[in-house]
C-alpha positions as CSV (number, residue, x, y, z in Angstrom):
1,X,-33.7,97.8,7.3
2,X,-33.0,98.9,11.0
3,X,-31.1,97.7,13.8
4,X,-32.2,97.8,17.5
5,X,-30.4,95.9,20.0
6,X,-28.8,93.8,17.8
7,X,-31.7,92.9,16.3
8,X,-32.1,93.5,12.8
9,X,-36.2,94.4,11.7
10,X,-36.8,93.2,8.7
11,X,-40.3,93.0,8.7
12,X,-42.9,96.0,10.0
13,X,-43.5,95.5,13.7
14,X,-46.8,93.6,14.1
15,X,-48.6,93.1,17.5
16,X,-47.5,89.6,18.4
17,X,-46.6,88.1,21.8
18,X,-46.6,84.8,23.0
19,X,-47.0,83.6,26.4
20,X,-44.9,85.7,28.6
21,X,-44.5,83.0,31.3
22,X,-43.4,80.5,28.6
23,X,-40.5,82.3,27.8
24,X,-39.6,82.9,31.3
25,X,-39.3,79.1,31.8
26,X,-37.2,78.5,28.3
27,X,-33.8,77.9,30.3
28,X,-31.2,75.4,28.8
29,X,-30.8,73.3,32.0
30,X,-35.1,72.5,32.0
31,X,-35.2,68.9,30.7
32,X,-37.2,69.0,27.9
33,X,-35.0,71.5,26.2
34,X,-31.9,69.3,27.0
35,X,-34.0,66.0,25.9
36,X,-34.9,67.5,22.4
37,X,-31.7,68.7,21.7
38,X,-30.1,65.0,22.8
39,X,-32.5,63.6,20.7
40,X,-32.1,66.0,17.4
41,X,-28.2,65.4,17.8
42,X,-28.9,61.8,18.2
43,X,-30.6,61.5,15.1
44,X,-28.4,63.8,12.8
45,X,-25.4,61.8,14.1
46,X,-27.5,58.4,12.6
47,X,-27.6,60.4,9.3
48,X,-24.0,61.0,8.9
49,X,-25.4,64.4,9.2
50,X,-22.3,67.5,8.8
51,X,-22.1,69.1,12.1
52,X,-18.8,70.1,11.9
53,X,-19.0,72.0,8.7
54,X,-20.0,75.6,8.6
55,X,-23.7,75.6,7.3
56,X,-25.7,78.6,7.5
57,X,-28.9,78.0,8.8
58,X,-32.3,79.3,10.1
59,X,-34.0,79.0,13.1
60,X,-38.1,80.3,12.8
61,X,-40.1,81.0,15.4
62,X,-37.0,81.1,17.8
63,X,-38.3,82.5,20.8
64,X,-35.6,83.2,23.1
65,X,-32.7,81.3,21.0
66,X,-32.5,78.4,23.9
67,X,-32.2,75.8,20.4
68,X,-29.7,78.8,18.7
69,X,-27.1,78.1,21.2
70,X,-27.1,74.5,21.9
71,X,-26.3,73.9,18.2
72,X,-24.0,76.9,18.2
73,X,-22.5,74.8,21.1
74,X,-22.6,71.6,19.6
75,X,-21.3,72.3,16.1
76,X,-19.8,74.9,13.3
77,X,-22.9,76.0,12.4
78,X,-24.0,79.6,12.0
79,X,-27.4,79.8,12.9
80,X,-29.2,83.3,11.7
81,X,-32.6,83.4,14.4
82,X,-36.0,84.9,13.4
83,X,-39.3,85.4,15.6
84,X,-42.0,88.1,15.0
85,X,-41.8,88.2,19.5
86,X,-40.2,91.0,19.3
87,X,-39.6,90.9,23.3
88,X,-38.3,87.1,22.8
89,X,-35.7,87.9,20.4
90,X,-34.3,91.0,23.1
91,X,-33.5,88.3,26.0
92,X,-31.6,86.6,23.4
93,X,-28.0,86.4,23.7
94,X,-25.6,87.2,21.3
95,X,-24.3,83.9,18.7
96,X,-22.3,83.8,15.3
97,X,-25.6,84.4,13.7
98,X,-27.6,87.8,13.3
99,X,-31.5,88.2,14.8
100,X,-34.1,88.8,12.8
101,X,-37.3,90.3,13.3
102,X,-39.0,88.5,10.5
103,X,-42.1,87.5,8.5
104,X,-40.8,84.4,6.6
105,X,-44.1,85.0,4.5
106,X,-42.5,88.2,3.0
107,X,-39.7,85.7,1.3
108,X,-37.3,88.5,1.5
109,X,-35.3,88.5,-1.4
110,X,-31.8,88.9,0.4
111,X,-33.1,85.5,2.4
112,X,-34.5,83.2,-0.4
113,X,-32.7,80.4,-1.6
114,X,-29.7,81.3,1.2
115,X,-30.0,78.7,3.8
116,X,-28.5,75.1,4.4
117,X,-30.6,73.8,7.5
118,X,-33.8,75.5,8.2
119,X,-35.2,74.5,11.6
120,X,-39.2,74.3,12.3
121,X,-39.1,73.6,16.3
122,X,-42.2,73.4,17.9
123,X,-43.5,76.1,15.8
124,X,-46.1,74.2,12.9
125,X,-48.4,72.7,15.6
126,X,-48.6,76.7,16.2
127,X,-50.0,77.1,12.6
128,X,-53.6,77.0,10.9
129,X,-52.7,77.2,7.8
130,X,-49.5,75.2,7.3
131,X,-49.8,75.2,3.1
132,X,-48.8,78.9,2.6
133,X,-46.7,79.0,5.8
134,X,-44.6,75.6,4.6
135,X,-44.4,77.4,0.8
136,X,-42.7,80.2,2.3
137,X,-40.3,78.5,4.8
138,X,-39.3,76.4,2.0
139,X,-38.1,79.3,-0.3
140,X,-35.4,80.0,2.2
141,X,-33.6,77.0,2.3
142,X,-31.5,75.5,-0.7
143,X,-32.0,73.4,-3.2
144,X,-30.7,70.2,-1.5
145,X,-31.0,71.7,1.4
146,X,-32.4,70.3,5.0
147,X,-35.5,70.7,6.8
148,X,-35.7,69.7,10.4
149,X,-39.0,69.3,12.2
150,X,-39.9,69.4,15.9
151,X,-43.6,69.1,16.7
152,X,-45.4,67.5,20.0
153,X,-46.9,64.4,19.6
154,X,-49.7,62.3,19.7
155,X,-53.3,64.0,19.6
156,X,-54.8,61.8,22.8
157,X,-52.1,64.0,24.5
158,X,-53.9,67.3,23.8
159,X,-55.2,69.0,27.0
160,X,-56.0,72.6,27.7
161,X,-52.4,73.3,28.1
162,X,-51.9,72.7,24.5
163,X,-55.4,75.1,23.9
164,X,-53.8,77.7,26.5
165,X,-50.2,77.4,24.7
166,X,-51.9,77.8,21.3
167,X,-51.8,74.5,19.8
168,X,-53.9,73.8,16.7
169,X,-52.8,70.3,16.6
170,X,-50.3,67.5,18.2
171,X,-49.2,65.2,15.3
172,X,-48.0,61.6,14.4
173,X,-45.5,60.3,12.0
174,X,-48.3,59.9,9.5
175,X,-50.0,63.1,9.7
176,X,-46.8,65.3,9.9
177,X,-45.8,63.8,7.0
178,X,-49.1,64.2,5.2
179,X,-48.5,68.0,6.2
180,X,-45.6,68.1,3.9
181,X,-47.5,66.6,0.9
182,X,-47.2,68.4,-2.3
183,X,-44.1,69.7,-1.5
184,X,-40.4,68.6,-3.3
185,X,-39.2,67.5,0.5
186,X,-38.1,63.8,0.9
187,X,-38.2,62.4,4.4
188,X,-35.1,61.2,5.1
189,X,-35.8,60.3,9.0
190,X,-38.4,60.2,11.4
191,X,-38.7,59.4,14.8
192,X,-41.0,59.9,18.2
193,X,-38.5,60.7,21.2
194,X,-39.4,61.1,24.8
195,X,-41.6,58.6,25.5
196,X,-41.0,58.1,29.1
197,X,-42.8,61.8,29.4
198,X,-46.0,60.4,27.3
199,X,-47.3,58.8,31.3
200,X,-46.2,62.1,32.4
201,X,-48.5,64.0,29.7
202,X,-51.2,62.0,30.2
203,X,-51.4,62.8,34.0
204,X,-51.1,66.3,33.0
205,X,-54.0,66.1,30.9
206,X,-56.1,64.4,34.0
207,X,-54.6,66.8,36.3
208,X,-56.0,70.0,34.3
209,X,-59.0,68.4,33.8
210,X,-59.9,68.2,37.2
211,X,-58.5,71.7,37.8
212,X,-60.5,74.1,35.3
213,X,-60.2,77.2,37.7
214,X,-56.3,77.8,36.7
215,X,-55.2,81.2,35.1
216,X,-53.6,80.3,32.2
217,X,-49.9,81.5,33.7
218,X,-50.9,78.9,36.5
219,X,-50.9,76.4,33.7
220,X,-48.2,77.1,31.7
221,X,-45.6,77.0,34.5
222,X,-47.4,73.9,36.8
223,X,-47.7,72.3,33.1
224,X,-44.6,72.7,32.4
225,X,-42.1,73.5,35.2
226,X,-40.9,70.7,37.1
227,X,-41.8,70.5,41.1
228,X,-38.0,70.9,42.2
229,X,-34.9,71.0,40.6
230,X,-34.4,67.3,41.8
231,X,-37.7,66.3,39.5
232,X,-35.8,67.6,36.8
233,X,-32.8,65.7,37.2
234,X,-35.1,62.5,37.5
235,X,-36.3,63.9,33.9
236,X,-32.4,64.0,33.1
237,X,-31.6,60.7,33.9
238,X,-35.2,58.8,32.0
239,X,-33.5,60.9,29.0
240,X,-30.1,59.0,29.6
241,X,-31.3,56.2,29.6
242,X,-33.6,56.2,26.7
243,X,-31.5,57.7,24.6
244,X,-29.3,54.7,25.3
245,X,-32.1,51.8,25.2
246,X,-33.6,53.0,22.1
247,X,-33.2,54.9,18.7
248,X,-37.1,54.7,17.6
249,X,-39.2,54.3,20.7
250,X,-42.5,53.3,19.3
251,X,-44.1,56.5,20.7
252,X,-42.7,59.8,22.3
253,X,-44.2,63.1,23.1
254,X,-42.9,64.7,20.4
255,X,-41.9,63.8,16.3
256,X,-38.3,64.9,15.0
257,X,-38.3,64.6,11.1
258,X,-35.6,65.9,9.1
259,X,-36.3,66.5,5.1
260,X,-34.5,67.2,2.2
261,X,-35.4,69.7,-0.6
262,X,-35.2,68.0,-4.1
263,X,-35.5,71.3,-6.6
């Protein structure tokens, strides 16, 4: 194993990059990355859920590490980060966990069986074959260990951003769980959150429709950039105040599920 700028290669160097402009944008004050994290805390605080104890966990498909260190903020946790973006995981600043280069399909020996929390964030909707991919991420975590699960929502949402961010598939309760079938994980909570942004999606969807002459980096930032910094604090507040209305909104642009391995 080598180490290059902290980052510790694992796995042979593959050609892999994903959308450059994407990770430009992945800043911790942009409201969707504030609004998932409210929400993930939200729900682990409904599940009596240990954030003050010092679990050792694994974030895959981390990109830059924006989830890393919010929940290095938020609680004890040491949270090891893995990507195969090799450029992602260099603009990644330095936590109480190591960065990995990493293949979780390798099920490294030093890794299996090592983790309390393994975290999935917007990262399966990525995937074509979720089977083998789910098999592997499993073998990392513990026996009794937790899985939690971020995925976008709702297929009537998918527009050719999703195609141009390289998503196979927006999901549902029902079919995320489906996913997860044959596999010893028991769903201990589910939810949607962000449904005040579902209006918002849906005019993005229109939007691009109507506007099929966009380079994809065009896209990727109008699709996901706010207009000003004051937009985004409008975002900030419709989080506020749904995270205080309502636990379970009956739909949201996005599914949060955590799971628990039984053996």
């Amino acid at each position: 194993m080598m180490t290059e700028n902290q980052i510790e290669i694992i796995s042979p160097r593959q050609p892999h990059a994903f959308l450059e402009s994407w990770y430009e944008l992945s800043d911790e004050s942009h409201f969707w990355f504030k609004w998932r994290c409210a929400a993930l805390l939200r729900q682990l605080h409904d599940l009596n859920f240990p954030l003050g104890e010092k679990l050792k966990v694994l974030d895959v498909g981390c990109g830059t590490g924006v989830l890393r260190s919010q929940l290095e903020e938020a609680t004890a946790w040491t949270v090891d980060a893995t990507d195969l973006d090799y450029d992602a995981l260099r603009q990644m600043r330095p936590g109480r966990g190591r960065i990995l280069y990493y293949d979780i399909l390798e099920e490294s020996q030093e890794l299996k069986e090592s983790y309390d929390v393994v975290l999935l964030f917007d990262v399966l909707e990525h995937i074509e074959q979720t089977q083998p991919f789910v098999k592997s991420l499993l073998s990392h975590l513990k026996v009794g260990g937790f899985l939690l699960v971020n995925v976008p929502a709702l297929q009537f949402l998918h527009s050719r951003y999703d195609e141009i961010a390289g998503h196979v598939r927006r999901y549902n309760l029902e079919t995320l769980q489906d996913g997860l079938r044959g596999f010893d994980i028991a769903v201990k909570d589910i939810r949607y959150w962000g449904l005040a942004n579902v209006p918002l999606l849906l005019l993005r969807k229109l939007w691009l429709s109507l506007s099929t002459d966009k380079k994809t980096e065009d896209v990727i930032q109008q699709g996901f950039e706010p207009p000003s910094p004051w937009v985004n604090k409008l975002l900030l507040t419709l989080m506020k105040l749904e995270l205080e209305l309502t636990r379970r909104p009956l739909l949201g642009s996005s599914v949060l599920m955590v799971g628990q391995k039984q053996r």
